[in-house]
C-alpha positions as a Markdown table, in Angstrom:
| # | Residue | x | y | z |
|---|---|---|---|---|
| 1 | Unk | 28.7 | 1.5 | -29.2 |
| 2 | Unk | 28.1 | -2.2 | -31.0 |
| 3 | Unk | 24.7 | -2.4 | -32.4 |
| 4 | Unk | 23.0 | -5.9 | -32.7 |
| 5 | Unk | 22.7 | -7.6 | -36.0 |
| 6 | Unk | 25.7 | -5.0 | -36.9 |
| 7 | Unk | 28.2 | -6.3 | -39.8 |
| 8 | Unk | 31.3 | -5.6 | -39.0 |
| 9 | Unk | 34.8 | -6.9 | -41.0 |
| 10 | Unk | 38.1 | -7.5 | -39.1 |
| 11 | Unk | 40.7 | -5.2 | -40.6 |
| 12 | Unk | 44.6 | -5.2 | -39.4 |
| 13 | Unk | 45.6 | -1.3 | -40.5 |
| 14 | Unk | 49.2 | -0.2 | -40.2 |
| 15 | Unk | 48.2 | 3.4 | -40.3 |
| 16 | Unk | 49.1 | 4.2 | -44.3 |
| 17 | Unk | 47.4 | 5.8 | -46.9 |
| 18 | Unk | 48.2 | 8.0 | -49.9 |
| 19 | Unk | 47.0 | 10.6 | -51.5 |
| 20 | Unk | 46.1 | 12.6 | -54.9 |
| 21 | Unk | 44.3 | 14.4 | -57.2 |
| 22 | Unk | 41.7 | 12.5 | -59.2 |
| 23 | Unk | 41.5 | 13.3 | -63.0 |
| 24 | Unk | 38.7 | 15.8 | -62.0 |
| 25 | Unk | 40.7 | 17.5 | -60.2 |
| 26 | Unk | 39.4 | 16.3 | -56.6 |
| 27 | Unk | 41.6 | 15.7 | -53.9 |
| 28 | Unk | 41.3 | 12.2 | -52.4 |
| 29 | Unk | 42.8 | 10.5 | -49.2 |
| 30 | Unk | 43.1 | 6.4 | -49.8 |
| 31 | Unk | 43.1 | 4.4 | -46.3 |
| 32 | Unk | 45.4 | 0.9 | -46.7 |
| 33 | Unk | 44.6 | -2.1 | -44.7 |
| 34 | Unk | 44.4 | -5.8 | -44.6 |
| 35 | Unk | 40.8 | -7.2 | -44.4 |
| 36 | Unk | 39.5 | -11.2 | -43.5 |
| 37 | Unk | 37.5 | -12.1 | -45.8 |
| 38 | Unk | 34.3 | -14.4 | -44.2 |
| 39 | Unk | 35.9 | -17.8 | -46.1 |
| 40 | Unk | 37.2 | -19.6 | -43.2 |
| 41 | Unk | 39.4 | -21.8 | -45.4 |
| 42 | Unk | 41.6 | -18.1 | -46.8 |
| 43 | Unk | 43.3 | -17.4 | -43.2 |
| 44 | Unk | 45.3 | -14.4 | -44.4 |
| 45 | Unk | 44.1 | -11.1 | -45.1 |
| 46 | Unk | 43.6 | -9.2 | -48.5 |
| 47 | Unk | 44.9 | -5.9 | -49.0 |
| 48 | Unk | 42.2 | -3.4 | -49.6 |
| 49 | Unk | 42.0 | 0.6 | -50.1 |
| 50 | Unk | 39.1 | 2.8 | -48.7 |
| 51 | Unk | 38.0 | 6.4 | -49.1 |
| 52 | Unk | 38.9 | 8.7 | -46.0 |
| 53 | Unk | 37.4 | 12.4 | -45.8 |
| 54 | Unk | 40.4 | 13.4 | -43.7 |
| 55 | Unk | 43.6 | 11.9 | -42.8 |
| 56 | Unk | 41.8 | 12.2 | -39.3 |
| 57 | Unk | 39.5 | 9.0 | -40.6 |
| 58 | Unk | 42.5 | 7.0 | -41.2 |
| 59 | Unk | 42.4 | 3.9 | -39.0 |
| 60 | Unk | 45.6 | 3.4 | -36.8 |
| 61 | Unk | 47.9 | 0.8 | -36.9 |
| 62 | Unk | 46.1 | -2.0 | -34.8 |
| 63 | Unk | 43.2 | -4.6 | -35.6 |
| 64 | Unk | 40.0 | -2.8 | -35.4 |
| 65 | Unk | 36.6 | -3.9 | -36.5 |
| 66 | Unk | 35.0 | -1.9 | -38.8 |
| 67 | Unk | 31.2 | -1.5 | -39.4 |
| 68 | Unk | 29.5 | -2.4 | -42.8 |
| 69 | Unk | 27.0 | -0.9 | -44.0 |
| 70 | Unk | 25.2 | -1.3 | -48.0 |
| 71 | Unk | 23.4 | 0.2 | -50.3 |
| 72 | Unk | 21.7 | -1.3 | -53.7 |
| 73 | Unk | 22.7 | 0.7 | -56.6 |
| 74 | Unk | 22.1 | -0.5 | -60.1 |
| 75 | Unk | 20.9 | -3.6 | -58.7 |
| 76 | Unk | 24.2 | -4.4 | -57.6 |
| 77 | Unk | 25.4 | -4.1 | -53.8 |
| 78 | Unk | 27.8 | -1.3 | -52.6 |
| 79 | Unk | 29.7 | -2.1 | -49.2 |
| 80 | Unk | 30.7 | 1.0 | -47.2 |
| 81 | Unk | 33.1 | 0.6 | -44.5 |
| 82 | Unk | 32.6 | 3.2 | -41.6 |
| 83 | Unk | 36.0 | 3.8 | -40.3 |
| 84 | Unk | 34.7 | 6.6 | -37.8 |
| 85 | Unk | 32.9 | 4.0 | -35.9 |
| 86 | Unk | 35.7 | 1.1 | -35.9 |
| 87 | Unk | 36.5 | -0.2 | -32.6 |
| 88 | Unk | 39.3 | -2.7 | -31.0 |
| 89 | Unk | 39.1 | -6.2 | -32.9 |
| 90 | Unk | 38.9 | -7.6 | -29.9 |
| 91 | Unk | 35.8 | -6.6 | -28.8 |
| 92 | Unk | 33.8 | -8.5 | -31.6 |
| 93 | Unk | 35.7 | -11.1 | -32.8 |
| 94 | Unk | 37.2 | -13.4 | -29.7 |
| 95 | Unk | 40.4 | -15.0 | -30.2 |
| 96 | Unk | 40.5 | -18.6 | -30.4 |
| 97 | Unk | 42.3 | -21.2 | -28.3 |
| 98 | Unk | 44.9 | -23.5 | -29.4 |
| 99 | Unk | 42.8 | -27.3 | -29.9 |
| 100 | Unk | 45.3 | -28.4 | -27.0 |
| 101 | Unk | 43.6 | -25.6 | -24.8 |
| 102 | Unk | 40.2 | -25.7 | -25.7 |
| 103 | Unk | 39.2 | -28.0 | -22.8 |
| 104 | Unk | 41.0 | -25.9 | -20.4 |
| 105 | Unk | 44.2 | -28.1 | -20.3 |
| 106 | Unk | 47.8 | -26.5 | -20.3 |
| 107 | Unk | 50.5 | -27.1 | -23.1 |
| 108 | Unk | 52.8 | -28.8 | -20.2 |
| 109 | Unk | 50.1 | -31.2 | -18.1 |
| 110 | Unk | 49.0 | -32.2 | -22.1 |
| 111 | Unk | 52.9 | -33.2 | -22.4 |
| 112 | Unk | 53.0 | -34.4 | -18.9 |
| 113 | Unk | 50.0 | -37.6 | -19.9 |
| 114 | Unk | 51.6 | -38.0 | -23.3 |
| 115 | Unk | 54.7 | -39.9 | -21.9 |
């Protein structure tokens, strides 16, 4: 369910991950994905890495959005994404139209008055 006033980050997963043992000894599943950052003028995604309890919280390949949720620790902030909650991209972030479109014209009738 979306929640109002909810942060969410748009994330393009391909469904990978790996996994390991830490130096302690503690199993570990690492989620790979591509996230937007909020900088409109950076159009392509960064590759990040999040922690998964199961291979079950892996997101699938697709564009979700992914709730954000933070914490201060050590007077610094501490992002959490929330995979379990992520739903299609599509229902937060709307996709924009071409400039040529965005007054409701067609690609051929804007052709059609240019000559």
């Amino acid at each position: 369910m979306v929640q109002p006033n909810q942060l969410y980050l748009r994330i393009i997963s391909l469904g990978t991950f790996r996994e390991g043992t830490s130096q302690k000894g503690n199993a570990y599943i690492m989620g790979e994905a591509f996230a937007y950052e909020s900088d409109a003028s950076n159009p392509y995604p960064q590759k990040i890495s999040y922690y998964c309890e199961s291979k079950d919280d892996v997101l699938k390949s697709g564009e979700w959005a992914v709730p954000v949720s933070y914490l201060v620790r050590d007077n610094r902030l501490d992002f959490r994404l929330n995979t379990k909650e992520a739903i299609p991209a599509e229902l937060i972030f709307a996709k924009s139209k071409p400039a040529a479109q965005a007054n409701g014209a067609t690609p051929s009738t804007t052709a059609a008055k240019a000559n």
